[in-house]
N, C-alpha and C positions, 0 to 999 in steps of 0.2 A: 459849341459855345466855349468860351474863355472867360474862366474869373480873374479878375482883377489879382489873383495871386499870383496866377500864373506868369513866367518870364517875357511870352509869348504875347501877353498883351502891349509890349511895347512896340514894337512892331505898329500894331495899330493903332497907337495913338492919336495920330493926325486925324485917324475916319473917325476915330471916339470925339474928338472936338470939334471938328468940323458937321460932321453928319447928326451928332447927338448932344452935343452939348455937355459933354461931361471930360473929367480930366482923368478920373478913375471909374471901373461899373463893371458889370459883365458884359461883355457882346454873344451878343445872339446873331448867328449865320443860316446860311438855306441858302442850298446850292452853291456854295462858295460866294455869299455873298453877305453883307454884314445886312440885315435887317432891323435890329434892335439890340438897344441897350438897358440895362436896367441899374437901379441901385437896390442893394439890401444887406438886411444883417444878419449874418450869420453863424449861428452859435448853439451850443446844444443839440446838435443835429438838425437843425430846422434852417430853412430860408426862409427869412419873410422878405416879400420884394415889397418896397416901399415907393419905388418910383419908376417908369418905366415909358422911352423912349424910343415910336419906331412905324415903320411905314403901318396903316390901321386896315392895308388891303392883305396883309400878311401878318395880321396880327393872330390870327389860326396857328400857322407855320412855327410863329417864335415860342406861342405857350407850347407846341408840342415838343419842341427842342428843348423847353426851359424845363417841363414835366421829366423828359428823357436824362436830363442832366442830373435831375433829383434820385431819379430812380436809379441811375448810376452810380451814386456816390451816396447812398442810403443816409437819404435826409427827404425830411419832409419838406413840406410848401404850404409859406401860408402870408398873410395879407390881404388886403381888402382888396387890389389890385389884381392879386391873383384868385381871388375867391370868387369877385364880380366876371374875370371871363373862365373862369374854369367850368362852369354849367354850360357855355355855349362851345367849349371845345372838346367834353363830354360825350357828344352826339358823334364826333369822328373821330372816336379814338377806339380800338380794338377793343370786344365785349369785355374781354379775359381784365383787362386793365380800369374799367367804370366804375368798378364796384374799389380798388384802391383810390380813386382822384379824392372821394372827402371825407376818408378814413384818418386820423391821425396817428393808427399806428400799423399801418399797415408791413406785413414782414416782407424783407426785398428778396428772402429767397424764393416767395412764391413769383417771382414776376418774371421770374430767369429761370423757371422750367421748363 
């Protein structure tokens, strides 16, 4: 995944308007492959994705990048977008990590032992 901060997202600009219709966002990849993009605000530690752009047969694929990305950079997720699929990506996501998906404060250093 790439945020919009990163240098790195210039590069991909043409797939970001072309493919998703945005001029700035995060992309979301799988397999080396752009599958989605989102919009959100980020601040206080938190993501809320407010809008979100991308193939709906790998819509599984991108929340689990978009969750990893969180977990990564110890910040939360939240939004109605992501709160509507995060119950259905729940069921395949590894036991140890179920019980953080609708916690709001959950600590990042349990998730990295």
């Amino acid at each position: 995944m790439i945020p919009p901060s990163d240098n790195l997202i210039h590069y991909f600009g043409g797939i970001l308007r072309e493919r998703f219709s945005y001029g700035s966002a995060y992309m979301v990849f799988h397999n080396e492959e752009a599958i989605a993009a989102f919009k959100a605000n980020n601040r206080d530690g938190t993501i809320e994705v407010t809008d979100v752009v991308g193939d709906s047969e790998l819509e599984t694929a991108a929340l689990r990048v978009i969750t990893e990305f969180s977990w990564d950079h110890d910040t939360k997720l939240t939004g109605k977008l992501y709160e509507k699929h995060s119950s259905s990506y729940t069921q395949f996501c590894a036991p140890q990590y179920q019980s953080f998906l609708h916690r709001q404060d959950y600590p990042m250093s349990l998730l990295h032992n």
